[in-house]
Structures are given as structure tokens and as C-alpha cells.
KOLNUTI-733775 format. One record per atom (N, C-alpha, C): residue in three letters; x, y negated, z negated. Coordinates in steps of 0.2 Angstrom, whole numbers, plus 5000, padded with zeros to 4 digits. Layout:
residues N
ALAXYZ...
END
This chain:
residues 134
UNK500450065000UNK500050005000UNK500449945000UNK500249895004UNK500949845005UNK500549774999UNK500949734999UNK500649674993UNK500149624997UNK500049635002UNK499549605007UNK498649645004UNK498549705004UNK498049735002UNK498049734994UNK498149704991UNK498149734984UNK497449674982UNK497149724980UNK496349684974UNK495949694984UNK496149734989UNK495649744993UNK495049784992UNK495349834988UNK494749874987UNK494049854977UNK494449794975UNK493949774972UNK493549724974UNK493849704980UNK493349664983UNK492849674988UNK492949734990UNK492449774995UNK491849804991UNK492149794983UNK491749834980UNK491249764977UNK491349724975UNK491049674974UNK490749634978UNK490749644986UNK490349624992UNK489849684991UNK490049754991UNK489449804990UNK488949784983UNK489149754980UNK488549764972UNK488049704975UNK488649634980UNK488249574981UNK487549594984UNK487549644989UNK487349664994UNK486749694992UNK486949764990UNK486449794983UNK486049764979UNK486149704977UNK485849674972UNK485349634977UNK485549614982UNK485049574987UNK484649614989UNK484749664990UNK484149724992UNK483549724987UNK483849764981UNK483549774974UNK482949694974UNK483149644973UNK483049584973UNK482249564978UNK482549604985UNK481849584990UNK481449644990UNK481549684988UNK481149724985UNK480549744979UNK481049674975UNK480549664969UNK480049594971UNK480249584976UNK479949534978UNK479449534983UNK479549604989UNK479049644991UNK478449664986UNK478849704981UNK478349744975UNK477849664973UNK477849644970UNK477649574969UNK477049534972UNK477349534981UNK476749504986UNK476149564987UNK476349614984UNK475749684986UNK475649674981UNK475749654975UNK475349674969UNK474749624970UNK475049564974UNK474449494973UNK474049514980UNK474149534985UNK473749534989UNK473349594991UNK473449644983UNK473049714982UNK472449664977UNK472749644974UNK472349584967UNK471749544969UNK471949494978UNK471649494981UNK471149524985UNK471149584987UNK470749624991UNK470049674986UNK470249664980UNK470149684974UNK469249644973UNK469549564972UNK469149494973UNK468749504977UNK468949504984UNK468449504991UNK467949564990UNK468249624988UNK467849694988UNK467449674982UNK467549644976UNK466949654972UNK466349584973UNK466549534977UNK466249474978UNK465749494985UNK465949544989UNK465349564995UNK464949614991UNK465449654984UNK464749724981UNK464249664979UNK464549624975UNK463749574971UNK463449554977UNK463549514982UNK463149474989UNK462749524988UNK463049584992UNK462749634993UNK462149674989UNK462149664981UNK461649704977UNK461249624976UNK461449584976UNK460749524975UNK460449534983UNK460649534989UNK460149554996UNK459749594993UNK460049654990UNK459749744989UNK458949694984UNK459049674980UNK458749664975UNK458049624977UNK458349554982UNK457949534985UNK457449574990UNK457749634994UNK457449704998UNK456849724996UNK456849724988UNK456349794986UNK456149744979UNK455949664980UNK455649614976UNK455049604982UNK454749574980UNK454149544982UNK454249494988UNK454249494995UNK454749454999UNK454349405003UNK453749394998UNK453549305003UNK454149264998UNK453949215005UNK454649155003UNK454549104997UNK454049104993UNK453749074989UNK454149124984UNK453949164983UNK454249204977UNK454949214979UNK455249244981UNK455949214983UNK456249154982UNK456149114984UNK456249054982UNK456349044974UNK455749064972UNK455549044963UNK456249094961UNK456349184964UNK457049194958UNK457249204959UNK457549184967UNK458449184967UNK458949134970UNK458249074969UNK458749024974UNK458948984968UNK459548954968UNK460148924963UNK459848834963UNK459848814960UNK460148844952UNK459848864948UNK459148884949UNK458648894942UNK458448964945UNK458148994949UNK457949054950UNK458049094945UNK457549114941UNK457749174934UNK458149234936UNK457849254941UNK458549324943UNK459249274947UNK459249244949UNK459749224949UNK460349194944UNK460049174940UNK460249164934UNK460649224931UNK460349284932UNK460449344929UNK461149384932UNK461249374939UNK461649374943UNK462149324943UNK462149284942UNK462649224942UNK463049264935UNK462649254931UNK463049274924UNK463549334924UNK463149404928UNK463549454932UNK464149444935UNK464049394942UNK464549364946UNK465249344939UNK465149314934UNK465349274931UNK465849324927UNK465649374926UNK465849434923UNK466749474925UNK466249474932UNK466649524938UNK467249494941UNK467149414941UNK467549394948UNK467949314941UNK468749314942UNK468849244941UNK468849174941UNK468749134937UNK468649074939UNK467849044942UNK467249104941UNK466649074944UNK466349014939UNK466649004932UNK466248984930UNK466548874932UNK466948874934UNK467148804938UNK466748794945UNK466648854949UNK466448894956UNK465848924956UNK465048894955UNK464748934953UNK464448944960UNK464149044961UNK464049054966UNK463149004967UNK462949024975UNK462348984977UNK462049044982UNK461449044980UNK460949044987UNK460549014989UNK460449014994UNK459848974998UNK459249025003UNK458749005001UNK458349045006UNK457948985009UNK457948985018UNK457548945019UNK456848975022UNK456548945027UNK455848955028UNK455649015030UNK456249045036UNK456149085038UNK456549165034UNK456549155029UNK456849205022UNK457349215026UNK457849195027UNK458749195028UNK459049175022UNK459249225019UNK459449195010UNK460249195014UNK460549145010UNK461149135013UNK461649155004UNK462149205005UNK462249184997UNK463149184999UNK463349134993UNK464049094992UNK464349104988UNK464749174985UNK465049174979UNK465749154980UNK466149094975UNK466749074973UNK467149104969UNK467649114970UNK468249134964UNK468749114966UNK469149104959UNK469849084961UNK470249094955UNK470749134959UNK471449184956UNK471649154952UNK471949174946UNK472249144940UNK473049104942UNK473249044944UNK473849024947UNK473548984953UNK473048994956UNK473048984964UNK472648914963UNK472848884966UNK472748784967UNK472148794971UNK471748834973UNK471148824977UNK470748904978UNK470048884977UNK469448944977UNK469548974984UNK469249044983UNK469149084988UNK468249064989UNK468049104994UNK467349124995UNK467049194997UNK466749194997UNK466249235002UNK465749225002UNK465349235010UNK464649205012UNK464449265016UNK463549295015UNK463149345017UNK462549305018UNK462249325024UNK461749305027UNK461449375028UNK460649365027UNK460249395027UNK459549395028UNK459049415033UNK458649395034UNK458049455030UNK457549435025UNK457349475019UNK456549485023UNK456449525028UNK455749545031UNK455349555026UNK454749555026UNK454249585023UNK453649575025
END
């Protein structure tokens, strides 16, 4: 070994750990964005079940527009209320964001539920439209 190479192989070993560590590093950092955008998918999956079981409920209630109107439309509808409080249970941050529906004349109940992730500087949504025949 000449005096030229001496400390070259504690230096190859010290570019391997840099290296290493940089992998390790975006990996935990990979790990990380999945955790938040499984967390996410979480949100929207339980924010269309609720839309989804106030339609149901609307389905197999009494479906002139009058009555309709009276218990599910926001912000006083009594089953609406009852559901809201549900939403509020299930989903972050509704109670800054509170969900909405509207039915208009021709019974299109339009429903709105808001949430927003614990960190996140702005509300998600979701929105279901339904037309309630009867």
C-alpha cells in the first residue's frame, strides 16, 4: 500500500454509511406519505358511507318534498340533526365544517359533508346527489 491510499478505505466506508443513511432516510419518508394518504382515503371512504346512509334513509322515509324538507334539510331538520352529530363522530374537524343538505323542488337532495385532517390548513369535502322518487 503506498502513502497515497492510506485512510482510502475509511473513506469509502464513510461515503457507504452517507449513502445508506440517505436511503434509510427516504424511506421513512416514503413510509410517512402512505401513512397520510391511507389516513386520507380512510376520510373520503367514511364521508361517501354517511352521504350514502342519509340517501338510504331518505329512500325508505316518507318521500314527498314537504316531509323531506322538514327532516333532513340543514340546519334544523330533526333527522338531520341526528346525522350531523353521527358525521361529527366519524369524520375530523366537522364540527368547524358542518355537513349540509339541500333538497330542492324536484327532491334532488344534494348532501355536503366537510372534514379536515388534524395539521391540514384547509377542509376536504364530499358531495352526493340524489334524486329521492316516490
Amino acid at each position: 500500500m503506498t502513502t497515497h491510499q492510506k485512510g482510502s478505505a475509511l473513506l469509502e466506508s464513510l461515503i457507504a454509511i452517507l449513502i445508506f443513511s440517505m436511503g434509510i432516510l427516504a424511506i421513512v419518508g416514503l413510509q410517512a406519505a402512505s401513512i397520510k394518504n391511507t389516513v386520507g382515503a380512510k376520510y373520503r371512504t367514511d364521508a361517501s358511507m354517511l352521504a350514502n346512509q342519509v340517501i338510504g334513509q331518505m329512500w325508505t322515509d316518507d318521500k314527498t318534498n314537504a316531509t323531506l324538507v322538514a327532516n333532513y334539510s340543514s340546519p334544523s331538520g330533526a333527522k338531520y340533526l341526528t346525522w350531523k352529530a353521527n358525521v361529527a363522530l366519524v369524520l375530523p374537524g366537522v364540527t368547524s365544517n358542518a355537513p349540509t343538505i339541500t333538497i330542492d323542488a324536484a327532491n334532488a337532495a344534494t348532501v355536503t359533508i366537510w372534514w379536515q385532517s388534524p395539521g391540514e390548513s384547509a377542509p376536504h369535502n364530499y358531495v352526493a346527489i340524489a334524486r329521492i322518487n316516490g
